[in-house]
mmCIF file of the N, C-alpha and C atoms, coordinates in Angstrom:
data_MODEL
# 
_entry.id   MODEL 
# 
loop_
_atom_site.group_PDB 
_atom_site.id 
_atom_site.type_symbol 
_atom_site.label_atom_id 
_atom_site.label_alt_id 
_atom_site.label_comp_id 
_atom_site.label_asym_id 
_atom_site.label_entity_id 
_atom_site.label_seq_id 
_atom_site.pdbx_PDB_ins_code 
_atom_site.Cartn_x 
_atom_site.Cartn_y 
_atom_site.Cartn_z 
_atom_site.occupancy 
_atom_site.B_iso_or_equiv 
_atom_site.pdbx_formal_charge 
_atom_site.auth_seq_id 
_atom_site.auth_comp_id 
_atom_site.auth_asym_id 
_atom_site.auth_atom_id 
_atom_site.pdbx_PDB_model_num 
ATOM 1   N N  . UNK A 1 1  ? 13.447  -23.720 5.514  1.00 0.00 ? 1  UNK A N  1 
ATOM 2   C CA . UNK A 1 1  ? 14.060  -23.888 4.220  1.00 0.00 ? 1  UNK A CA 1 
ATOM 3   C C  . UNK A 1 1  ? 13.483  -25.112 3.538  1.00 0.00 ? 1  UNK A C  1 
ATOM 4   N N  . UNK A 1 2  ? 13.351  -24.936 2.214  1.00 0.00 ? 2  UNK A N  1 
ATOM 5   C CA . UNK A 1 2  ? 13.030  -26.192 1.721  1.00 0.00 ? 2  UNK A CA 1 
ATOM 6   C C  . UNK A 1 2  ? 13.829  -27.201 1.331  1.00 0.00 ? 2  UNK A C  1 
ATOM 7   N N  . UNK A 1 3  ? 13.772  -27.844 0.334  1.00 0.00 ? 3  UNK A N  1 
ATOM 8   C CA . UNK A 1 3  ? 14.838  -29.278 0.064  1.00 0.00 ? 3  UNK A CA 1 
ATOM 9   C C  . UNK A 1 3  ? 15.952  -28.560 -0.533 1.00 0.00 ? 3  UNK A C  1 
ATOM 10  N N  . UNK A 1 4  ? 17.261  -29.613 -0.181 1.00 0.00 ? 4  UNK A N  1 
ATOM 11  C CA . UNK A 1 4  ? 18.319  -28.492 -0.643 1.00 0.00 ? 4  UNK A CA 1 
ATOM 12  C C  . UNK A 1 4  ? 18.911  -27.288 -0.514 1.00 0.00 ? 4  UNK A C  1 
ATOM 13  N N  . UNK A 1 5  ? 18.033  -26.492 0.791  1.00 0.00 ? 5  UNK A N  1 
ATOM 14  C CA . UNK A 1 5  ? 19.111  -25.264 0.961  1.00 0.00 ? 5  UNK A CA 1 
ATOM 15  C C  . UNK A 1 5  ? 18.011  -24.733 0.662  1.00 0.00 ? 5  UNK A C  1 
ATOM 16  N N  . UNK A 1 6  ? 17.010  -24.714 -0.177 1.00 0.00 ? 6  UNK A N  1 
ATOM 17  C CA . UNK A 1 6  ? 16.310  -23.717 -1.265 1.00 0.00 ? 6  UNK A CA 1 
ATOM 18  C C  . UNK A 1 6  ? 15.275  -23.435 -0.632 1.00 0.00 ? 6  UNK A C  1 
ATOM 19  N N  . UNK A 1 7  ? 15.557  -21.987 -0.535 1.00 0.00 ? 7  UNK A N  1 
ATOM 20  C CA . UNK A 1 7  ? 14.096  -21.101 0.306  1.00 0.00 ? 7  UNK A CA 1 
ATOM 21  C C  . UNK A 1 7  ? 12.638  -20.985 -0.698 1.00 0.00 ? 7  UNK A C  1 
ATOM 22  N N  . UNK A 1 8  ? 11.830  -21.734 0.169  1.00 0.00 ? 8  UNK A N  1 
ATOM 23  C CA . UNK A 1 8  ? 10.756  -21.521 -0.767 1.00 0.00 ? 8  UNK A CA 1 
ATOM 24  C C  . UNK A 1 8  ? 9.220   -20.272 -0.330 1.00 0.00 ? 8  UNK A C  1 
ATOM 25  N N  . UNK A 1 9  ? 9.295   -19.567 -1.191 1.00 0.00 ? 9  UNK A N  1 
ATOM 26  C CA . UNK A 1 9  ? 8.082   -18.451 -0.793 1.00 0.00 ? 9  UNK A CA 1 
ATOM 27  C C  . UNK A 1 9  ? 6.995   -18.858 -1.138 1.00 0.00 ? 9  UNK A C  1 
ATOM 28  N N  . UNK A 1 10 ? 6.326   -18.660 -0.313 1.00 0.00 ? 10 UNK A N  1 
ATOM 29  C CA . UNK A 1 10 ? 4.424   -18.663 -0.389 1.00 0.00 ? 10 UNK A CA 1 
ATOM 30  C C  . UNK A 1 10 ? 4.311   -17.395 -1.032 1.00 0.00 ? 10 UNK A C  1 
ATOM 31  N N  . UNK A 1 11 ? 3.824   -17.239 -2.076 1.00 0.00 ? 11 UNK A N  1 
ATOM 32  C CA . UNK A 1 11 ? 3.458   -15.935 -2.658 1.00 0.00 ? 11 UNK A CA 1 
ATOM 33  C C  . UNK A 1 11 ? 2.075   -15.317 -1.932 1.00 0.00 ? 11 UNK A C  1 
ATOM 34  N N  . UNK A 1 12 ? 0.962   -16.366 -1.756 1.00 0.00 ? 12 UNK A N  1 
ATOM 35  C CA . UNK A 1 12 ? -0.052  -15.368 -0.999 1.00 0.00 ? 12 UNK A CA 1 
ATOM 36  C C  . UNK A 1 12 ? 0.513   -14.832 -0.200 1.00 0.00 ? 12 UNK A C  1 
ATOM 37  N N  . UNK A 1 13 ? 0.930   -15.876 0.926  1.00 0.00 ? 13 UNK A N  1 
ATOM 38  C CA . UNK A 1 13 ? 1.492   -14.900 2.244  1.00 0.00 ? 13 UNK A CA 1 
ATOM 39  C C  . UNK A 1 13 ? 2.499   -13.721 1.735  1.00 0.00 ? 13 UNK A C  1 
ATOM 40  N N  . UNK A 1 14 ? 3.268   -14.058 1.171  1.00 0.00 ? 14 UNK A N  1 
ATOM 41  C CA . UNK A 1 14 ? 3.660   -12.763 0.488  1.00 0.00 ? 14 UNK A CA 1 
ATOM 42  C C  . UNK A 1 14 ? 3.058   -11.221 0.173  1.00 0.00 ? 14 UNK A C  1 
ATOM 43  N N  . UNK A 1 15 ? 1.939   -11.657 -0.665 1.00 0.00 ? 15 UNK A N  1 
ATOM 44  C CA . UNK A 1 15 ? 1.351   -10.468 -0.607 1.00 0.00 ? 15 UNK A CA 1 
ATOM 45  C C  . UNK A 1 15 ? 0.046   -10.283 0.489  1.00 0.00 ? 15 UNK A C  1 
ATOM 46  N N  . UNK A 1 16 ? -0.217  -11.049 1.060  1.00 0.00 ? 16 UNK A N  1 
ATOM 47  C CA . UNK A 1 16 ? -0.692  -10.659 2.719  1.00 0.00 ? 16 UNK A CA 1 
ATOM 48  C C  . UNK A 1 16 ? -0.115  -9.850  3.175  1.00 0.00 ? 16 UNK A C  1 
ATOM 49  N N  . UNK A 1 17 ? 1.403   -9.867  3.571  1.00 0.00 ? 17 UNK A N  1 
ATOM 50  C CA . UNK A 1 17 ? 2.481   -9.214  4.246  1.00 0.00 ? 17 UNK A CA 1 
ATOM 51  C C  . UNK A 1 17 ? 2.191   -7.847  3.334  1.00 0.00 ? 17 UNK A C  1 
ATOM 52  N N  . UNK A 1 18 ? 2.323   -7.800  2.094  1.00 0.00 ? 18 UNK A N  1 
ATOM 53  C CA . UNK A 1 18 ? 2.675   -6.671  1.583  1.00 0.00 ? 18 UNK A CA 1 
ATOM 54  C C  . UNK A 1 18 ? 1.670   -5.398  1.264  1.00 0.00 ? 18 UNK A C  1 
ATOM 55  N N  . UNK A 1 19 ? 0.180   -6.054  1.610  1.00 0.00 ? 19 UNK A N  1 
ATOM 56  C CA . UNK A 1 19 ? -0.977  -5.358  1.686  1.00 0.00 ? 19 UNK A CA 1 
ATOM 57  C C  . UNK A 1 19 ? -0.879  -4.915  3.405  1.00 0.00 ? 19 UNK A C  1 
ATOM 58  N N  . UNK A 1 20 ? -0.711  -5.389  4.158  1.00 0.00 ? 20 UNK A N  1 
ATOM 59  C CA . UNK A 1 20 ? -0.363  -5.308  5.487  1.00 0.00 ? 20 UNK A CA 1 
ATOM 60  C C  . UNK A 1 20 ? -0.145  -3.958  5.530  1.00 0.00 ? 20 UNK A C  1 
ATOM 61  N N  . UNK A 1 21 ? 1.104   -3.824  5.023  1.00 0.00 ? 21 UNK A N  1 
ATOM 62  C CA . UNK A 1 21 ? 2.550   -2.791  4.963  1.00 0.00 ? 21 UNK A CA 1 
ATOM 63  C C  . UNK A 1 21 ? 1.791   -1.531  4.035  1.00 0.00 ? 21 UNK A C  1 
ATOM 64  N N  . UNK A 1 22 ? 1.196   -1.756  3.163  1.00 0.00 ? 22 UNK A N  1 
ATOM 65  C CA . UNK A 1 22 ? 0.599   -0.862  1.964  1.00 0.00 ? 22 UNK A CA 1 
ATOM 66  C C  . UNK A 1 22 ? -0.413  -0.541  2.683  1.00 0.00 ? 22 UNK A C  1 
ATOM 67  N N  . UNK A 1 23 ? -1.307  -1.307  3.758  1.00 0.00 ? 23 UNK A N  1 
ATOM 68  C CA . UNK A 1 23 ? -2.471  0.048   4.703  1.00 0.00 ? 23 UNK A CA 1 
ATOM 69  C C  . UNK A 1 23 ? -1.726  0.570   5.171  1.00 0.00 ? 23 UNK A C  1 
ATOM 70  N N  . UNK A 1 24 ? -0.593  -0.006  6.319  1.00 0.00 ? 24 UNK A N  1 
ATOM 71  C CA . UNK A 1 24 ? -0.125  0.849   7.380  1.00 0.00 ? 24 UNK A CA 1 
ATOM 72  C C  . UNK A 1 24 ? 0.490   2.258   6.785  1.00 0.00 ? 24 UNK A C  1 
ATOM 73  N N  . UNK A 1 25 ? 1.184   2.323   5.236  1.00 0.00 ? 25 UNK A N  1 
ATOM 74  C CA . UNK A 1 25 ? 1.908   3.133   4.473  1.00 0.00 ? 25 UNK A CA 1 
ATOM 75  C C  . UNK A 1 25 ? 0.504   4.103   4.422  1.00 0.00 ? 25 UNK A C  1 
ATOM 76  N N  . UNK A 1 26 ? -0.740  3.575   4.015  1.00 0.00 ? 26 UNK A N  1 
ATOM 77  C CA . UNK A 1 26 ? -1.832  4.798   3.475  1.00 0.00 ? 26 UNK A CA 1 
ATOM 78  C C  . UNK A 1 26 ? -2.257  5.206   4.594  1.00 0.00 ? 26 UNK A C  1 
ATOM 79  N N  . UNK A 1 27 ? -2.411  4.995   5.897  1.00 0.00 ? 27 UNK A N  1 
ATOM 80  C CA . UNK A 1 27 ? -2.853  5.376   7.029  1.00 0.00 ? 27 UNK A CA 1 
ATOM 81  C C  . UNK A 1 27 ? -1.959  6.247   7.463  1.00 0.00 ? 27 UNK A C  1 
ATOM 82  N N  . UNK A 1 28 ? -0.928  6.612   7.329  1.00 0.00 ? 28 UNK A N  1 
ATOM 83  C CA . UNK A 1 28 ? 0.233   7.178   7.608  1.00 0.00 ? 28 UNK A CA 1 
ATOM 84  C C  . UNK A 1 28 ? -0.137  8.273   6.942  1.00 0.00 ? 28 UNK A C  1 
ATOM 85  N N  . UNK A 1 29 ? -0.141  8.229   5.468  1.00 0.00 ? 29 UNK A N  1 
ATOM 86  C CA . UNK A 1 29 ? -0.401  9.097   4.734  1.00 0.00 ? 29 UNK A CA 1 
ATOM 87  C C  . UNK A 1 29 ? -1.658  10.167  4.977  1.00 0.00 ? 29 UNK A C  1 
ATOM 88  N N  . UNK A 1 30 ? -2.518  9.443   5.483  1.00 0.00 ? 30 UNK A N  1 
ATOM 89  C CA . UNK A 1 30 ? -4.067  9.940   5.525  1.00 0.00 ? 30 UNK A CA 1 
ATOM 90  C C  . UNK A 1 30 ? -4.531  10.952  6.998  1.00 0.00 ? 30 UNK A C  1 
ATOM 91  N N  . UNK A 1 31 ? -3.397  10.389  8.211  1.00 0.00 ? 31 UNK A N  1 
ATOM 92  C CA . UNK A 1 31 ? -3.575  10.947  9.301  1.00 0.00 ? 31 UNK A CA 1 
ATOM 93  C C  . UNK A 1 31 ? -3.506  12.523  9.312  1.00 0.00 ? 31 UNK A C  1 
ATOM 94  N N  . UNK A 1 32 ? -2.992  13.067  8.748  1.00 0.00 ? 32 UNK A N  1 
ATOM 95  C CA . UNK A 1 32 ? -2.819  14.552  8.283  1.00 0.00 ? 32 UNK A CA 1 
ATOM 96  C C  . UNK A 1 32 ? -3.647  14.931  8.169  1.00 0.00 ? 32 UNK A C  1 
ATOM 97  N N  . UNK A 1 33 ? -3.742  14.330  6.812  1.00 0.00 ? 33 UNK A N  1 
ATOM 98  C CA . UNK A 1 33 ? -5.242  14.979  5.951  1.00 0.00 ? 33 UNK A CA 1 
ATOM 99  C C  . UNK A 1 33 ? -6.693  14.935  6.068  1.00 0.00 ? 33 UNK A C  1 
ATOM 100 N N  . UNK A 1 34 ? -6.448  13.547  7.202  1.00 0.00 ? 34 UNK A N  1 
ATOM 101 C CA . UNK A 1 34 ? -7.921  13.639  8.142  1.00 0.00 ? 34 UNK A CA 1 
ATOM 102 C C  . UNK A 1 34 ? -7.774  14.676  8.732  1.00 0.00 ? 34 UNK A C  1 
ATOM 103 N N  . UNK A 1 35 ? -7.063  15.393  9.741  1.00 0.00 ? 35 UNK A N  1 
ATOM 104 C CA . UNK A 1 35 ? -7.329  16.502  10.267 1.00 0.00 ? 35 UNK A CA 1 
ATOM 105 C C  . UNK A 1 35 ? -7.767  17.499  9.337  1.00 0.00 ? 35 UNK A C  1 
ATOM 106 N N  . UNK A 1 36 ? -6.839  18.097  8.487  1.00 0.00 ? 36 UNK A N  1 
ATOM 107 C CA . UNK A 1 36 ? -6.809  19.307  7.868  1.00 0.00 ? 36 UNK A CA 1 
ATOM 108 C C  . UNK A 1 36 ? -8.423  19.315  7.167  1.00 0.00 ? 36 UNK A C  1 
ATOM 109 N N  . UNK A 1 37 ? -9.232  17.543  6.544  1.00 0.00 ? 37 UNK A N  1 
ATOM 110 C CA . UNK A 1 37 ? -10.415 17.406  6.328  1.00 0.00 ? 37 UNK A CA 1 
ATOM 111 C C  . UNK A 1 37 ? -11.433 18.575  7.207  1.00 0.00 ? 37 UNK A C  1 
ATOM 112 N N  . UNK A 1 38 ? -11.013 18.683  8.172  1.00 0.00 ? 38 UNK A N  1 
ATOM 113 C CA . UNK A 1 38 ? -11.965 18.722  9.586  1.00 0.00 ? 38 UNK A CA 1 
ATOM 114 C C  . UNK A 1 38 ? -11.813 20.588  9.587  1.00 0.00 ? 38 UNK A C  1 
ATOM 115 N N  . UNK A 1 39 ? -11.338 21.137  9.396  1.00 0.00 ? 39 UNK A N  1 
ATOM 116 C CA . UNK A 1 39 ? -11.117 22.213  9.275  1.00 0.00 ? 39 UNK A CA 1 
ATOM 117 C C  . UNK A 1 39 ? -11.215 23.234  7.859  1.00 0.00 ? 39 UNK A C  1 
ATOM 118 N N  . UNK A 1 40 ? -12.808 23.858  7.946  1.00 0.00 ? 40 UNK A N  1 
ATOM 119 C CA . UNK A 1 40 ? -13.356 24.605  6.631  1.00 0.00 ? 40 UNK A CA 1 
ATOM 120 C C  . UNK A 1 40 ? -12.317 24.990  5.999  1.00 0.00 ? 40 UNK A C  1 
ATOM 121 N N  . UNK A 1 41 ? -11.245 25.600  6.389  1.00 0.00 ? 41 UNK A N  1 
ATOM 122 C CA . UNK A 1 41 ? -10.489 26.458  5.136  1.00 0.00 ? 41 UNK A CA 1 
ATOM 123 C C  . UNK A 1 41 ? -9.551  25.337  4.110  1.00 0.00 ? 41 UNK A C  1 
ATOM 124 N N  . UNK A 1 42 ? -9.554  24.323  4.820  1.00 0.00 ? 42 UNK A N  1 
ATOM 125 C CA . UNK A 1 42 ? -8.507  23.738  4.347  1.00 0.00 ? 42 UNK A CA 1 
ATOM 126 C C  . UNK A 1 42 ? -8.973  22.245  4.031  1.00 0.00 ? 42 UNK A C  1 
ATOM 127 N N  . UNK A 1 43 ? -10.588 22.147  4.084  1.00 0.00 ? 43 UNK A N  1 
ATOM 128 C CA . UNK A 1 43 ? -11.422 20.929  3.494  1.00 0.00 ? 43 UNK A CA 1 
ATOM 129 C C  . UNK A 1 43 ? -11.269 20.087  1.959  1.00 0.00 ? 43 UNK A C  1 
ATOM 130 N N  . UNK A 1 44 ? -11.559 21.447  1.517  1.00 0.00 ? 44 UNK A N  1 
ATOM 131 C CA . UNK A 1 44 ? -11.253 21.402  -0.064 1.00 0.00 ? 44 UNK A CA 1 
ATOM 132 C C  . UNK A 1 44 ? -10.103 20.420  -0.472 1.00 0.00 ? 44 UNK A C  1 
ATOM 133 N N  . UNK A 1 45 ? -9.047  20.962  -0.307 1.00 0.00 ? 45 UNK A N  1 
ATOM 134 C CA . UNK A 1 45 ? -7.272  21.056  -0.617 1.00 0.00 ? 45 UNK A CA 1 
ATOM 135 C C  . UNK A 1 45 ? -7.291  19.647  -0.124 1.00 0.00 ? 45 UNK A C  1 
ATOM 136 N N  . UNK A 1 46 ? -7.372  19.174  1.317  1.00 0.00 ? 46 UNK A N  1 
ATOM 137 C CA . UNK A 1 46 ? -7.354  17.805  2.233  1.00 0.00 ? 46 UNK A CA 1 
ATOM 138 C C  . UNK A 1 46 ? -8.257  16.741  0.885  1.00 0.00 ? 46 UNK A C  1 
ATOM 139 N N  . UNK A 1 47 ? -9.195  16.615  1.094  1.00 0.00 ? 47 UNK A N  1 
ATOM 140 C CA . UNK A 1 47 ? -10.048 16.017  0.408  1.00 0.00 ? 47 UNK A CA 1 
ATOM 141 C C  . UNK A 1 47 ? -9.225  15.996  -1.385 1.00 0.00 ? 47 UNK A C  1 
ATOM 142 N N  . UNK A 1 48 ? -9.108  16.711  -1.815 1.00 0.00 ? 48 UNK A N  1 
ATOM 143 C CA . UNK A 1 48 ? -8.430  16.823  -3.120 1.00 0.00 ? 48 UNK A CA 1 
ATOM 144 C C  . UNK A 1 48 ? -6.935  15.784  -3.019 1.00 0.00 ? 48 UNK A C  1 
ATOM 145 N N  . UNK A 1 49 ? -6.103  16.020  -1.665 1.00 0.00 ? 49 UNK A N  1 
ATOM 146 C CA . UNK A 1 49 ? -4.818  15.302  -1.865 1.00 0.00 ? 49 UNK A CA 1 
ATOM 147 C C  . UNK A 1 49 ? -5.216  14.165  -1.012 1.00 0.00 ? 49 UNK A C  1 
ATOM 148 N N  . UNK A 1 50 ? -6.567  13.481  -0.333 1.00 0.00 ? 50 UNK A N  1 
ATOM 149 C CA . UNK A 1 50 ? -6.625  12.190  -0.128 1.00 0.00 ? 50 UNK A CA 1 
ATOM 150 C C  . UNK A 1 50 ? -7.212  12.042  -1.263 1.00 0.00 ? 50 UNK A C  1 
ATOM 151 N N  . UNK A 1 51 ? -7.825  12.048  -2.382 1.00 0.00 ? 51 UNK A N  1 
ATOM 152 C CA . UNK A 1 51 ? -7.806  11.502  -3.576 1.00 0.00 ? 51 UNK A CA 1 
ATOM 153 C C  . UNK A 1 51 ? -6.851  10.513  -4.081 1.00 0.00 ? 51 UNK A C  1 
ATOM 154 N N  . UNK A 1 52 ? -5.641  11.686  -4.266 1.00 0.00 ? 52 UNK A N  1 
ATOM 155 C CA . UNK A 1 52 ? -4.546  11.356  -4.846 1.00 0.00 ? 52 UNK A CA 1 
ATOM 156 C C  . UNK A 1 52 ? -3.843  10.289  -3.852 1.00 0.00 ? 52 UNK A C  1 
ATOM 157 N N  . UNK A 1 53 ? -3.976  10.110  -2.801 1.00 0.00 ? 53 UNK A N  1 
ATOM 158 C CA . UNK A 1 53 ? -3.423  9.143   -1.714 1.00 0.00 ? 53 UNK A CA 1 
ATOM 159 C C  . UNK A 1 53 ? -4.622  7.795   -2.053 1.00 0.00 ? 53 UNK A C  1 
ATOM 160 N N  . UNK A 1 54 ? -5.537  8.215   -2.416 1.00 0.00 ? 54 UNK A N  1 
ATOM 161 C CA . UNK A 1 54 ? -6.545  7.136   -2.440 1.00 0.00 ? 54 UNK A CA 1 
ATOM 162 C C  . UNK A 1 54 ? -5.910  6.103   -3.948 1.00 0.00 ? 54 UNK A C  1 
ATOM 163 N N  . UNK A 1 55 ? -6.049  7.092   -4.965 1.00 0.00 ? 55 UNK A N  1 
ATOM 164 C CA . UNK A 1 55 ? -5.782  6.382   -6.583 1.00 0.00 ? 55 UNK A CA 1 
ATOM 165 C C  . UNK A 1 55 ? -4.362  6.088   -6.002 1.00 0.00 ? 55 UNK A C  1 
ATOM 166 N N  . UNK A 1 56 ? -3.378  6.584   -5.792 1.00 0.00 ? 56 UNK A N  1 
ATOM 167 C CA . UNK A 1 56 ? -1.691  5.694   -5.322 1.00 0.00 ? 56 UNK A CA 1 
ATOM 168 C C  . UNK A 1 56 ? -1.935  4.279   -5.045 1.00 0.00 ? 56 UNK A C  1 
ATOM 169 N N  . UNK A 1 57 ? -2.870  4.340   -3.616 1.00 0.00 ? 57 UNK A N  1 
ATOM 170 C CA . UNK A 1 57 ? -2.811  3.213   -3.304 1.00 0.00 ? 57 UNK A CA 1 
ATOM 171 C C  . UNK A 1 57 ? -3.700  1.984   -3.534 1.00 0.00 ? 57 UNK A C  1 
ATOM 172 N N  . UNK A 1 58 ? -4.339  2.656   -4.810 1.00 0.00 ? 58 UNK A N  1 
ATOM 173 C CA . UNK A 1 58 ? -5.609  1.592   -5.059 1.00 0.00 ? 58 UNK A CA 1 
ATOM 174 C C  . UNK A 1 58 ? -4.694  1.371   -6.105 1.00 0.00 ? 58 UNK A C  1 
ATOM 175 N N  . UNK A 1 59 ? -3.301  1.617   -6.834 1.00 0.00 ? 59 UNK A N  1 
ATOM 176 C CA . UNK A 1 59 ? -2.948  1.594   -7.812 1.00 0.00 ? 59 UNK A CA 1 
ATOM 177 C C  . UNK A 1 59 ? -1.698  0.604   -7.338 1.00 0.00 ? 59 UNK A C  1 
ATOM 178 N N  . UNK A 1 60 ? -1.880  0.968   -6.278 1.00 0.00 ? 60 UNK A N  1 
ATOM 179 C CA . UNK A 1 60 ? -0.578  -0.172  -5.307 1.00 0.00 ? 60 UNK A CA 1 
ATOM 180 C C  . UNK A 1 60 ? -1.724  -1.412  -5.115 1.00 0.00 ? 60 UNK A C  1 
ATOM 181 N N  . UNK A 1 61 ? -2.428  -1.475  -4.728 1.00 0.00 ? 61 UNK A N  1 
ATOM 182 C CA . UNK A 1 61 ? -2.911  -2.552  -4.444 1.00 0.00 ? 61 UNK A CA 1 
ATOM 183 C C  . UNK A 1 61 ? -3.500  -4.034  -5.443 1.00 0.00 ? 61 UNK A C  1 
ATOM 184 N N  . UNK A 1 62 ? -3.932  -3.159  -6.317 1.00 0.00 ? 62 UNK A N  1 
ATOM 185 C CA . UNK A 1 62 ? -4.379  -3.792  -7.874 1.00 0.00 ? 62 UNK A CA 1 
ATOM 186 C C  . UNK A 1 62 ? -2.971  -4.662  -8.765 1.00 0.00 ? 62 UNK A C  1 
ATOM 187 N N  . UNK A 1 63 ? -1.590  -3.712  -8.268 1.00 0.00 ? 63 UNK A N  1 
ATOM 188 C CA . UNK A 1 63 ? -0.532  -3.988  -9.029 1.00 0.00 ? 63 UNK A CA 1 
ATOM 189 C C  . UNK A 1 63 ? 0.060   -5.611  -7.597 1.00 0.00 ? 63 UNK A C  1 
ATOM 190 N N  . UNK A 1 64 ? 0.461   -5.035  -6.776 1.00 0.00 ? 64 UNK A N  1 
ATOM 191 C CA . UNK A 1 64 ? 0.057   -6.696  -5.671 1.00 0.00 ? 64 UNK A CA 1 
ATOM 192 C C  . UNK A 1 64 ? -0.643  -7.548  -6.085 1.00 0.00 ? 64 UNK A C  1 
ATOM 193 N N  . UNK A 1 65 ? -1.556  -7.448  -6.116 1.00 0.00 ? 65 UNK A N  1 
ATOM 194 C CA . UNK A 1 65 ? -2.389  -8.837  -6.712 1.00 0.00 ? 65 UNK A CA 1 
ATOM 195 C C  . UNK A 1 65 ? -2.189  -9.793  -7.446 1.00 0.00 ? 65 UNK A C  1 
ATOM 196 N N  . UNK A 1 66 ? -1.557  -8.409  -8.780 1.00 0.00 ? 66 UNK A N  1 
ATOM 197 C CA . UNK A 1 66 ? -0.931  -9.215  -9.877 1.00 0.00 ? 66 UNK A CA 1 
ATOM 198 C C  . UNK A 1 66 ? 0.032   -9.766  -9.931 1.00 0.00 ? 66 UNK A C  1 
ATOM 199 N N  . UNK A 1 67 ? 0.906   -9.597  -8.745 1.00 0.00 ? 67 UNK A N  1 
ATOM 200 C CA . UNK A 1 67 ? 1.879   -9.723  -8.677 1.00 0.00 ? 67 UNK A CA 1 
ATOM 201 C C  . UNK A 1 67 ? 2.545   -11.338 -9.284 1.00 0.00 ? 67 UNK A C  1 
ATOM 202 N N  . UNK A 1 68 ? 3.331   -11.517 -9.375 1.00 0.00 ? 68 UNK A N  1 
ATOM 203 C CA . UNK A 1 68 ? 3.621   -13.522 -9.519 1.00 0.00 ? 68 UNK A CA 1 
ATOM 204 C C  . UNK A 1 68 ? 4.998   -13.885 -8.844 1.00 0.00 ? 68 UNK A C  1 
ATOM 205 N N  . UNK A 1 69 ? 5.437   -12.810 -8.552 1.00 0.00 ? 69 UNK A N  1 
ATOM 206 C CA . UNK A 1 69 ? 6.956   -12.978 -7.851 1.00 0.00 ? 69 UNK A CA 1 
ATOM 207 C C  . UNK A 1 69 ? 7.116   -11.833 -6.459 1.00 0.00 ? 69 UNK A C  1 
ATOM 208 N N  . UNK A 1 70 ? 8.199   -12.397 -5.501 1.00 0.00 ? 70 UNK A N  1 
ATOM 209 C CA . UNK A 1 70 ? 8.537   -11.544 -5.102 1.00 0.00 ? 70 UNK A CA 1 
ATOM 210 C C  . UNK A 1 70 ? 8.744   -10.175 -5.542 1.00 0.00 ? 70 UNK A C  1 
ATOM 211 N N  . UNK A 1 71 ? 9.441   -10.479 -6.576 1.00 0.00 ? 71 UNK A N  1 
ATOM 212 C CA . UNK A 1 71 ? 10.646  -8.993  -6.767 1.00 0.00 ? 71 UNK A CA 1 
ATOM 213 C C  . UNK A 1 71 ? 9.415   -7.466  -7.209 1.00 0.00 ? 71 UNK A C  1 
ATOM 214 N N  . UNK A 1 72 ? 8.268   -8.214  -8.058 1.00 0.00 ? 72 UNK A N  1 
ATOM 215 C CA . UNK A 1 72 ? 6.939   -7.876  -8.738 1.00 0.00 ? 72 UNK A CA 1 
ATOM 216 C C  . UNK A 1 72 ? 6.426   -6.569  -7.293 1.00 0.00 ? 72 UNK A C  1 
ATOM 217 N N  . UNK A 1 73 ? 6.113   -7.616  -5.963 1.00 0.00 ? 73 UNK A N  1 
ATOM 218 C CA . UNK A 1 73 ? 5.457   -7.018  -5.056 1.00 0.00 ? 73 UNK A CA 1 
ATOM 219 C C  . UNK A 1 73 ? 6.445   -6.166  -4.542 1.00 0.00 ? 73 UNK A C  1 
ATOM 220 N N  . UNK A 1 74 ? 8.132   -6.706  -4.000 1.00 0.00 ? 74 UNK A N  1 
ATOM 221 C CA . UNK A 1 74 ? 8.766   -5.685  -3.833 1.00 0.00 ? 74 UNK A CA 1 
ATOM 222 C C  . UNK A 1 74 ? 8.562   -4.269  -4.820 1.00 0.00 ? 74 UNK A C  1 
ATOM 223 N N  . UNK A 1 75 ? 8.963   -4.337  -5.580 1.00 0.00 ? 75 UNK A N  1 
ATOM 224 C CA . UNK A 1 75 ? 9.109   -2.695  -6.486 1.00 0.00 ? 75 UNK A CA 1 
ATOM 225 C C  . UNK A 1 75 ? 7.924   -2.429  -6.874 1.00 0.00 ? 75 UNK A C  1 
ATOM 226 N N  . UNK A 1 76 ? 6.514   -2.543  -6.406 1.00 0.00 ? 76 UNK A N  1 
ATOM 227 C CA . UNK A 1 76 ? 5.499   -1.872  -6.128 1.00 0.00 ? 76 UNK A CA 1 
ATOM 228 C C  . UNK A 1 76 ? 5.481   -1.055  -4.813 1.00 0.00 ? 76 UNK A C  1 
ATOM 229 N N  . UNK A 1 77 ? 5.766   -1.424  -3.781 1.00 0.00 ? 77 UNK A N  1 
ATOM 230 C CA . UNK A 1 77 ? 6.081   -1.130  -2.331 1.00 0.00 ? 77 UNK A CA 1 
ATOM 231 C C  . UNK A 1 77 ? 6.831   0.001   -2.248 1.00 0.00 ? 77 UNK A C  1 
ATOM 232 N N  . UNK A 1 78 ? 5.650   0.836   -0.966 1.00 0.00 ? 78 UNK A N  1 
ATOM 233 C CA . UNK A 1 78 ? 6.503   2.535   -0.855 1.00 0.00 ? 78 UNK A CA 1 
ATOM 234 C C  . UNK A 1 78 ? 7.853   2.263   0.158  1.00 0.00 ? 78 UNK A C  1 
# 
């Protein structure tokens, strides 16, 4: 705690933590669709919805950065 009671946040570490959490969230996401990648009928479709997993989280990640507050990086976060 800092002086007074008053919790003070490191914002980098902050969003360290919260990029952390935002791979482990896209890796999660992606484990699927790596498979289904791997398999002709269903290459296409896979590849098409890791796109969309790709722009999410490049759209999560860009918005972190900017972040300037907690609350900013919270309600970016899946």
């Amino acid at each position: 705690m800092g002086v007074h009671g008053v919790i003070t946040i490191n914002i980098d570490k902050a969003k360290t933590i919260a990029h952390d959490k935002r791979r482990e969230a896209r890796s999660a996401e992606f484990a699927p669709l790596d498979i289904k990648a791997t398999i002709p009928s269903e290459a296409t479709a896979a590849e098409a919805a890791r796109a969309t997993v790709r722009a999410k989280y490049a759209a999560m990640q860009t918005a972190i950065d900017a972040a300037t507050t907690t609350e900013q990086i919270k309600a970016v976060m899946p």
